[in-house]
KOLPA-987378 format. One line per field, with one value per residue (C-alpha): residue number from 1; residue in three letters; x, y, z. Coordinates in nm, 2 decimals, always signed. Layout:
nr <- c(NUM / ...)
rest <- c(ala / ...)
east <- c(X / ...)
north <- c(Y / ...)
up <- c(Z / ...)
***
This chain:
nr <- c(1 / 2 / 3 / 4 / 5 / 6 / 7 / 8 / 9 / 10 / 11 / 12 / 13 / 14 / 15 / 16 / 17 / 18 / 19 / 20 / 21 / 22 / 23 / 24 / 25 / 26 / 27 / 28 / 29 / 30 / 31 / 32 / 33 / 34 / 35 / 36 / 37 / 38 / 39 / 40 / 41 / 42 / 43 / 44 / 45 / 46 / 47 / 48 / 49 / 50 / 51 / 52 / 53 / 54 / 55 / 56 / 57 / 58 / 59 / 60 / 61 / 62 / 63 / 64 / 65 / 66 / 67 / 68 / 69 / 70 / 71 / 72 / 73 / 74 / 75 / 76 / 77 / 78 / 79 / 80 / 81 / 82 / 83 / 84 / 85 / 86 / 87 / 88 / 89 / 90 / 91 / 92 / 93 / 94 / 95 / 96 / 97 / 98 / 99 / 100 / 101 / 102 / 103 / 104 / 105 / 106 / 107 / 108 / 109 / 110 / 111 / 112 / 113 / 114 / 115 / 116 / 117 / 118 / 119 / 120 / 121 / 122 / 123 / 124 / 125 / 126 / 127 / 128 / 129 / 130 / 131 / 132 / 133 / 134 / 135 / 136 / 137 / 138 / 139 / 140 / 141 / 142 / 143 / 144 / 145 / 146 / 147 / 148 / 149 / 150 / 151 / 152 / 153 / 154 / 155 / 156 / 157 / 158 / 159 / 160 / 161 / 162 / 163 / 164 / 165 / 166 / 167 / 168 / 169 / 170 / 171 / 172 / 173 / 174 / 175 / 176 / 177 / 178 / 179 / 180 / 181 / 182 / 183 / 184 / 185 / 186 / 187 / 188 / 189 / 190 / 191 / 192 / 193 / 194 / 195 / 196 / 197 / 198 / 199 / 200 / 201 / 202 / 203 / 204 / 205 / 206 / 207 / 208 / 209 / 210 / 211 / 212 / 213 / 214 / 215 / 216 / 217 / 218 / 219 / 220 / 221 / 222 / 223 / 224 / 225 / 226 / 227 / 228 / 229 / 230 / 231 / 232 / 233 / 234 / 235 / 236 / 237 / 238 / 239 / 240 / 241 / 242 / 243 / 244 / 245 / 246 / 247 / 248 / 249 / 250 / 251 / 252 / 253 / 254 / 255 / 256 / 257 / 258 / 259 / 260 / 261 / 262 / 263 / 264 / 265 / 266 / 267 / 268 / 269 / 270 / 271 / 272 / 273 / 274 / 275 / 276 / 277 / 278 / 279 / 280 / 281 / 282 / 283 / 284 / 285 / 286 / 287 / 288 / 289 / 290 / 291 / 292 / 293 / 294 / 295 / 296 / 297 / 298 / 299 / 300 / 301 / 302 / 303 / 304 / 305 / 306 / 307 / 308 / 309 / 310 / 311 / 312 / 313 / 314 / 315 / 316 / 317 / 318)
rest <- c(unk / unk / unk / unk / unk / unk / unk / unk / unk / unk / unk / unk / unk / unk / unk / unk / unk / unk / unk / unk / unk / unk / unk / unk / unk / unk / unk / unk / unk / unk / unk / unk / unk / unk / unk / unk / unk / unk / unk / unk / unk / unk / unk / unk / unk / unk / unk / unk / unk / unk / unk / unk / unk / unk / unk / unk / unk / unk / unk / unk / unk / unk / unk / unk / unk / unk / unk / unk / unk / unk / unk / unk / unk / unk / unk / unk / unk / unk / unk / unk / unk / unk / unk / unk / unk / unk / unk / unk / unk / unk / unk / unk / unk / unk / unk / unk / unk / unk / unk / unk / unk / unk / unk / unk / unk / unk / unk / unk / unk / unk / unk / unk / unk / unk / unk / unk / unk / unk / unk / unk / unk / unk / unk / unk / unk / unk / unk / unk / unk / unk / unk / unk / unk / unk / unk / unk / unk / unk / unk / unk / unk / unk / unk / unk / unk / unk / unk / unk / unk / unk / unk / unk / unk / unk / unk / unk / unk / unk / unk / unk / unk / unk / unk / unk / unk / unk / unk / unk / unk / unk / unk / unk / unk / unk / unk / unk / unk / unk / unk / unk / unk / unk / unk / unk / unk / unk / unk / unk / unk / unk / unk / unk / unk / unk / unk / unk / unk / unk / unk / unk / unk / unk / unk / unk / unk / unk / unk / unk / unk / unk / unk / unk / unk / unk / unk / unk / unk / unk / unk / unk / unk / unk / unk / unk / unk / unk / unk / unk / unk / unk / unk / unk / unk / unk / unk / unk / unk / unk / unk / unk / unk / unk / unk / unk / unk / unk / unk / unk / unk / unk / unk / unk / unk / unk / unk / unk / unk / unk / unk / unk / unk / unk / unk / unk / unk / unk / unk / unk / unk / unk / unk / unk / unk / unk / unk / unk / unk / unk / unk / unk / unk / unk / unk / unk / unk / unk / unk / unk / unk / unk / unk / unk / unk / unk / unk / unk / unk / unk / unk / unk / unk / unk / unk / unk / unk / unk / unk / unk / unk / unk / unk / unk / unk / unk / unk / unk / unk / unk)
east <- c(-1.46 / -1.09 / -0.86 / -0.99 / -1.32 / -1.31 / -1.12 / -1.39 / -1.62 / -1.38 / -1.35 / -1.75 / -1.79 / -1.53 / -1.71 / -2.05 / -1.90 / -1.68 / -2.00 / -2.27 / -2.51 / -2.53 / -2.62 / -2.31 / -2.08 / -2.27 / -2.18 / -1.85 / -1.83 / -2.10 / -2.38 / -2.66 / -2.81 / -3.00 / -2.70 / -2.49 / -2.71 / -2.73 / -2.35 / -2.33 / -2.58 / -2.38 / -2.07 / -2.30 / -2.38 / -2.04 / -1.94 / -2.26 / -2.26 / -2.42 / -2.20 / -2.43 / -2.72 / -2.97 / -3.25 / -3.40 / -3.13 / -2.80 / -2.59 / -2.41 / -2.15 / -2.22 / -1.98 / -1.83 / -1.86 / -1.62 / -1.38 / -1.43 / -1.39 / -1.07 / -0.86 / -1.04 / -0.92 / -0.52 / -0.61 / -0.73 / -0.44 / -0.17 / -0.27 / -0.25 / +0.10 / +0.21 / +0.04 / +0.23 / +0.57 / +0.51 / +0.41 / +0.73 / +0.98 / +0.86 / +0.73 / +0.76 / +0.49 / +0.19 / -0.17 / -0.40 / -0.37 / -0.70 / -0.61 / -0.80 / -0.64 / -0.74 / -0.73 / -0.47 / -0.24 / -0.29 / -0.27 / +0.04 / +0.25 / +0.07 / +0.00 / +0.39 / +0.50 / +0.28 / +0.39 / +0.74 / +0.66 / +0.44 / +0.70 / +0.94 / +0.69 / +0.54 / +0.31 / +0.11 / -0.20 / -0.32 / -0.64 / -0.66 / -0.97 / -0.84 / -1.17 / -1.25 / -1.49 / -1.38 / -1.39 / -1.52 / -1.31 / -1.53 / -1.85 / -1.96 / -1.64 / -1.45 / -1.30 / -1.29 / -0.99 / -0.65 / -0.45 / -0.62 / -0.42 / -0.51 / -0.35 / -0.39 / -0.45 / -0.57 / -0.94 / -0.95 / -0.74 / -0.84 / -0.67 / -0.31 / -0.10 / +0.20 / +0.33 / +0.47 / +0.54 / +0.57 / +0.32 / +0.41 / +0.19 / +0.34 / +0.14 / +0.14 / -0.02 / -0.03 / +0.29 / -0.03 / -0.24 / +0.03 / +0.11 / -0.21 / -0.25 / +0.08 / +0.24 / +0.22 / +0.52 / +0.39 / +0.11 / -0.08 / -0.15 / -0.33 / -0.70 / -0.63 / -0.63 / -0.84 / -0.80 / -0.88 / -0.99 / -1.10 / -1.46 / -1.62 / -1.31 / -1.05 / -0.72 / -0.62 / -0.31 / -0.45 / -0.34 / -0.23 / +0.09 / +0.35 / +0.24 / +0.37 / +0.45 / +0.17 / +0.01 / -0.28 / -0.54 / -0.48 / -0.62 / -0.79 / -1.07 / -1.29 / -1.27 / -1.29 / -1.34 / -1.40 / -1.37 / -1.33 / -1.10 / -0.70 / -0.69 / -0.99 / -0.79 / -0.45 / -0.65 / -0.81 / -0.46 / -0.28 / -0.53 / -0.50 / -0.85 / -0.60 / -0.40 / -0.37 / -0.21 / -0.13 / +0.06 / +0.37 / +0.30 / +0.04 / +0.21 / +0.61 / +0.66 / +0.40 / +0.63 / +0.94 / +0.77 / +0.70 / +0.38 / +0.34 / +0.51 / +0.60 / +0.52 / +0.63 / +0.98 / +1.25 / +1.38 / +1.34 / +1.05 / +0.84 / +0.84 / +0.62 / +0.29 / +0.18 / +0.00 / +0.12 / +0.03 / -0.05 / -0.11 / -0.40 / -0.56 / -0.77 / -0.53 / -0.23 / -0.02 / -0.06 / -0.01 / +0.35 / +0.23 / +0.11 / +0.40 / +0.67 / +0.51 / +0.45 / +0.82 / +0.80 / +0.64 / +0.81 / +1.16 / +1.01 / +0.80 / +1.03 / +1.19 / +1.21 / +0.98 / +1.03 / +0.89 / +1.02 / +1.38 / +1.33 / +1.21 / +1.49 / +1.74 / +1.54 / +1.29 / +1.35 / +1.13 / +0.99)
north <- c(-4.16 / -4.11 / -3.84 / -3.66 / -3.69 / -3.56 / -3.26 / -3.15 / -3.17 / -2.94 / -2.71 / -2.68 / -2.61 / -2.32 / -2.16 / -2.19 / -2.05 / -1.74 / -1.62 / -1.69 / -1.85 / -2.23 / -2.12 / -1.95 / -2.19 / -2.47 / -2.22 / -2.26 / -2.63 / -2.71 / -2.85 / -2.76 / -2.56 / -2.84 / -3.04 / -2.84 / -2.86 / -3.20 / -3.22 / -3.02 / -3.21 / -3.50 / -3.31 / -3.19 / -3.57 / -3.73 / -3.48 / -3.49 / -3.09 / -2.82 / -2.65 / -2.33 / -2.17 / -2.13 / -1.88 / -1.71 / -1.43 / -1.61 / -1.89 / -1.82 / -2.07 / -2.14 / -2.11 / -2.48 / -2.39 / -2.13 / -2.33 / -2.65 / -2.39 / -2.26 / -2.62 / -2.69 / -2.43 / -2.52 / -2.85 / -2.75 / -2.46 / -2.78 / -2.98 / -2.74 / -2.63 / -2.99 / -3.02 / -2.73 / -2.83 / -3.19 / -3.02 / -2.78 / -3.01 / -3.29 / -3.05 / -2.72 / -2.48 / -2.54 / -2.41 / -2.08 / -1.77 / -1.57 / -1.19 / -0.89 / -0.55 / -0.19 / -0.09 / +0.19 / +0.02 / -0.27 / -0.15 / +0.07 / -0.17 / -0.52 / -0.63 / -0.61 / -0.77 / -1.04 / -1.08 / -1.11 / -1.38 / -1.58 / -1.61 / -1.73 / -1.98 / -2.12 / -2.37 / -2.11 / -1.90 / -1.62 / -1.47 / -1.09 / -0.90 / -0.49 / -0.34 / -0.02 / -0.18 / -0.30 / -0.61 / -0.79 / -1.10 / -1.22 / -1.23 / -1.37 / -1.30 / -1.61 / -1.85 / -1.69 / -1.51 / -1.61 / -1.30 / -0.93 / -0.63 / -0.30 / +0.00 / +0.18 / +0.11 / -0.30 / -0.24 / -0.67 / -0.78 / -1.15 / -1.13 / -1.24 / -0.92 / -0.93 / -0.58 / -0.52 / -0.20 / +0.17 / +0.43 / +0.82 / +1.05 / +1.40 / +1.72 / +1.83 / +2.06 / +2.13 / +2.45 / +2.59 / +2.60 / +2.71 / +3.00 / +3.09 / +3.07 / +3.11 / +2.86 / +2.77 / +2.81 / +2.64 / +2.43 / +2.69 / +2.84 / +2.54 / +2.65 / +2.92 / +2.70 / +2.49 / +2.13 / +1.80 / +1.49 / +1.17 / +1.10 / +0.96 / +0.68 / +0.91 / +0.78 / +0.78 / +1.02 / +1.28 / +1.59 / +1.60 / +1.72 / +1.84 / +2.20 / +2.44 / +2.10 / +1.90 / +1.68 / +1.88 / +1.86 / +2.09 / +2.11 / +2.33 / +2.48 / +2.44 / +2.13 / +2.13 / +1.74 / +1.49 / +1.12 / +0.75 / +0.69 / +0.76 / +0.81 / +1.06 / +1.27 / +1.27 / +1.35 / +1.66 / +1.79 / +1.74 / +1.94 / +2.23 / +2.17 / +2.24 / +2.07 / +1.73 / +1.52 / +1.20 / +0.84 / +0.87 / +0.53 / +0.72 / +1.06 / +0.95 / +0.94 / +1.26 / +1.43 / +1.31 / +1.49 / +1.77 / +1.77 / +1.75 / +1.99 / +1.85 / +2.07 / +2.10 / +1.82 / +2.08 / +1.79 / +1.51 / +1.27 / +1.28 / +0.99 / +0.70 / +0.67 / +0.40 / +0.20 / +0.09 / -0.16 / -0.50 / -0.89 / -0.97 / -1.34 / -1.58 / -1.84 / -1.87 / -2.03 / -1.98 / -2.23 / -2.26 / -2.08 / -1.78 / -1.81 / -1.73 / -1.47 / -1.30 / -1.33 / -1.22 / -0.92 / -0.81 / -0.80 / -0.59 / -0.36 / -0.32 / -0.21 / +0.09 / +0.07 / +0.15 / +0.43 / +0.59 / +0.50 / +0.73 / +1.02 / +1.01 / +1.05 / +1.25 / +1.48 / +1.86 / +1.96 / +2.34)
up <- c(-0.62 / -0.77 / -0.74 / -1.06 / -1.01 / -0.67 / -0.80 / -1.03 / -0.74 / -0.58 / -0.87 / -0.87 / -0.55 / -0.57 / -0.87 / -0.66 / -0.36 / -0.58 / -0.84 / -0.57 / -0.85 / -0.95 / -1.29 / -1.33 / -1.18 / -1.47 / -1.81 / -1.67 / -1.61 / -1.91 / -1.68 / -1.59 / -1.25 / -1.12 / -1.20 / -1.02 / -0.72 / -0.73 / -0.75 / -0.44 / -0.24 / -0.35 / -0.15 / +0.15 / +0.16 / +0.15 / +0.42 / +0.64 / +0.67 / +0.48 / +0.32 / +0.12 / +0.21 / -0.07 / -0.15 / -0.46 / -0.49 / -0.44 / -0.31 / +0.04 / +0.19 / +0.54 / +0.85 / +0.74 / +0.39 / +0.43 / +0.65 / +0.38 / +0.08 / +0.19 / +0.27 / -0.08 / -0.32 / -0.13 / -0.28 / -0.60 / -0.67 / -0.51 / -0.76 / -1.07 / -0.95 / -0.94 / -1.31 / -1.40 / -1.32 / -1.47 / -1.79 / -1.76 / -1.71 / -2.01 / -2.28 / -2.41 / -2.33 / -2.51 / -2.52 / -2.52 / -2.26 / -2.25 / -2.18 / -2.11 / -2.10 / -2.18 / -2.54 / -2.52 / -2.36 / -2.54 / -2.88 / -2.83 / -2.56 / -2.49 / -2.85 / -2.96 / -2.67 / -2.77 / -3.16 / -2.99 / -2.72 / -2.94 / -3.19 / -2.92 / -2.82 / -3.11 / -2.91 / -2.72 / -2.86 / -2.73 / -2.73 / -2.67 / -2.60 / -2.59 / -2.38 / -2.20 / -1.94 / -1.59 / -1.56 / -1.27 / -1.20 / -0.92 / -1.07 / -1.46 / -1.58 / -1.34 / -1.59 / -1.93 / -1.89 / -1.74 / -1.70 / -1.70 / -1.72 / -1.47 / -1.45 / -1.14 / -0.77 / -0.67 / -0.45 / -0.51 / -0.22 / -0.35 / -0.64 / -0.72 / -0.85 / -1.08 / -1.11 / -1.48 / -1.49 / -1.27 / -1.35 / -1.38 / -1.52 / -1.65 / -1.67 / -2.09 / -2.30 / -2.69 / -2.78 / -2.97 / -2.63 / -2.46 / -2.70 / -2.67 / -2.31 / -2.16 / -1.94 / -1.61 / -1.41 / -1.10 / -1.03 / -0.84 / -1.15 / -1.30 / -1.18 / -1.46 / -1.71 / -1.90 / -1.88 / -2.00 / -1.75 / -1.65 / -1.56 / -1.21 / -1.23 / -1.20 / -1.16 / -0.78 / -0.80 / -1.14 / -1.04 / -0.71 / -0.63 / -0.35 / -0.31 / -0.01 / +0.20 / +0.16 / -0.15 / -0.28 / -0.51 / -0.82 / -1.14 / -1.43 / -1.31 / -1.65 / -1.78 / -2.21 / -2.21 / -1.99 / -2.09 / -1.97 / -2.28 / -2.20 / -2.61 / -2.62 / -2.40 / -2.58 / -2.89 / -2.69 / -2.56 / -2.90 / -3.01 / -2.79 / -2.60 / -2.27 / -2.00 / -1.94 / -1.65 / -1.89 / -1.84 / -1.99 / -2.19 / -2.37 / -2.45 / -2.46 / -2.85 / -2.84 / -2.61 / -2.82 / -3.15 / -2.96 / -3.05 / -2.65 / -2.48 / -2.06 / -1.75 / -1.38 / -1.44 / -1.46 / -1.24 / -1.50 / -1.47 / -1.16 / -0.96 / -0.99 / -0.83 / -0.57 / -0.77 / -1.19 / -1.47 / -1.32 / -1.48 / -1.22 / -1.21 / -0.98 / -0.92 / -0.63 / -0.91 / -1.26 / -1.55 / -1.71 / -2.02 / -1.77 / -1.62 / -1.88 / -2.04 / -1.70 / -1.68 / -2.03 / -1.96 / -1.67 / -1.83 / -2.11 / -1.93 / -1.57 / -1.40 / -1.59 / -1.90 / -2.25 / -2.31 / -2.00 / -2.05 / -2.42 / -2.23 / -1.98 / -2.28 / -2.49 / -2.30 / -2.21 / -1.88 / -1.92)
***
């Protein structure tokens, strides 16, 4: 067996090992199931060990499989670096980058950053799908994409994190709700209030503030909307529905107009939460595509992002 060949067997064993299904790991190598199993039997042969454990709900490695699966994906993710640099050093960067990333974001920050790196890079494509689902890197979804963008905290420990930009969120309401309503001058008074907020997948850090020494959990007590859509919310609050504890790469131009007015920063901004806006992808080492328009992206999101750099010059705290 050559190099290459023995390489794809590699790759196929990885896919059967990371979606647990020999029917998925074949739509994303083109064959079959029972050609995939055959494949691996193959590799259990050549070996002389077992290397998954089969039955009718999903495909387990064994205590060798695990062992074997981890020296193989070294050798797999070796051998695409080395690829990478070859292809670095004698050609410009060519080829397609897959992306998922949420639509809000995408539409107002990802998609021009884009326009401006493709035209840089006239060899690469890109194909963007803007979505509101999560998307499960792990399972069906391994292989379609190459880079997905999160905001928020990383639960996937197995996943390789580039961190484009810091997260802070600021606490905003409408002039007309606050007119109406009177504003808070501390965020003890925020139970008073009616507010606007995320559903069941709240964001880690929404509402919780340093209150009499301690971070506490304080928010409107009745809630006019709650969504899973960053855009149905900014809609809500522009409109006066109540108070909203937003990213500031969603409300920063509303803020600007005024049509936003910002809460509890007498200070300036607050600072940035834990967690931010991350490029997140399977692979140790990405391609050399991948890799300059991470680059790419980092230098235009961070350290200090866009949209946050025009409130600091232009935004007065009440």
């Amino acid at each position: 067996m050559d190099a290459n060949a023995l390489t794809d067997q590699f790759r196929l064993f990885l896919a059967v090992i990371d979606t647990s299904s020999f029917s998925a790991a074949g739509r994303l190598h083109g064959l079959t199931p029972s050609s995939v199993a055959r494949r691996i039997d193959a590799l259990e042969r050549s070996l002389v060990c077992q290397l998954v454990s089969r039955n009718t709900h999903s495909i387990k490695p064994t205590a060798a499989g695990q062992v074997f699966a981890e020296r193989a994906r070294r050798i797999v993710q070796e051998l695409n670096l080395a690829r990478a640099e070859m292809t670095s050093l004698q050609s410009t960067p060519e080829g397609r980058i897959r992306i998922d990333a949420p639509a809000p974001f995408g539409r107002r920050h990802l998609a021009p950053a884009l326009a401006e790196f493709l035209q840089a890079y006239p060899g690469v494509d890109i194909q963007l799908r803007l979505i509101d689902s999560f998307v499960d890197l792990q399972g069906e979804h391994l292989g379609e994409v190459d880079l997905v963008l999160r905001i928020g905290p990383l639960a996937d420990t197995r996943l390789v994190a580039t961190a484009l930009a810091p997260m802070t969120r600021i606490v905003c309401a409408s002039p007309d709700y606050l007119t109406r309503r009177g504003t808070p001058i501390s965020v003890s008074e925020l139970p008073e209030h009616d507010g606007l907020d995320w559903d069941a997948l709240a964001p880690t850090h929404a509402w919780r503030f340093e209150h009499e020494g301690k971070l506490q959990l304080l928010r409107p007590r009745r809630l006019r909307m709650i969504a899973n859509n960053a855009e149905a919310l900014l809609c809500g609050t522009v409109a006066g529905l109540g108070i909203a504890h937003l990213p500031t790469w969603l409300i920063s131009d509303h803020l600007l107009r005024g049509e936003l007015l910002p809460l509890f920063c007498e200070q300036g901004l607050p600072e940035p939460e834990p967690s931010g806006i991350y490029a997140l992808r399977l692979t140790r080492e990405a391609d050399s595509r991948s890799r300059l328009l991470l680059e790419f992206l980092k230098n235009r999101f961070g350290p200090v992002p866009p949209w946050d750099q025009a409130l600091q010059s232009g935004l007065s705290c009440g």
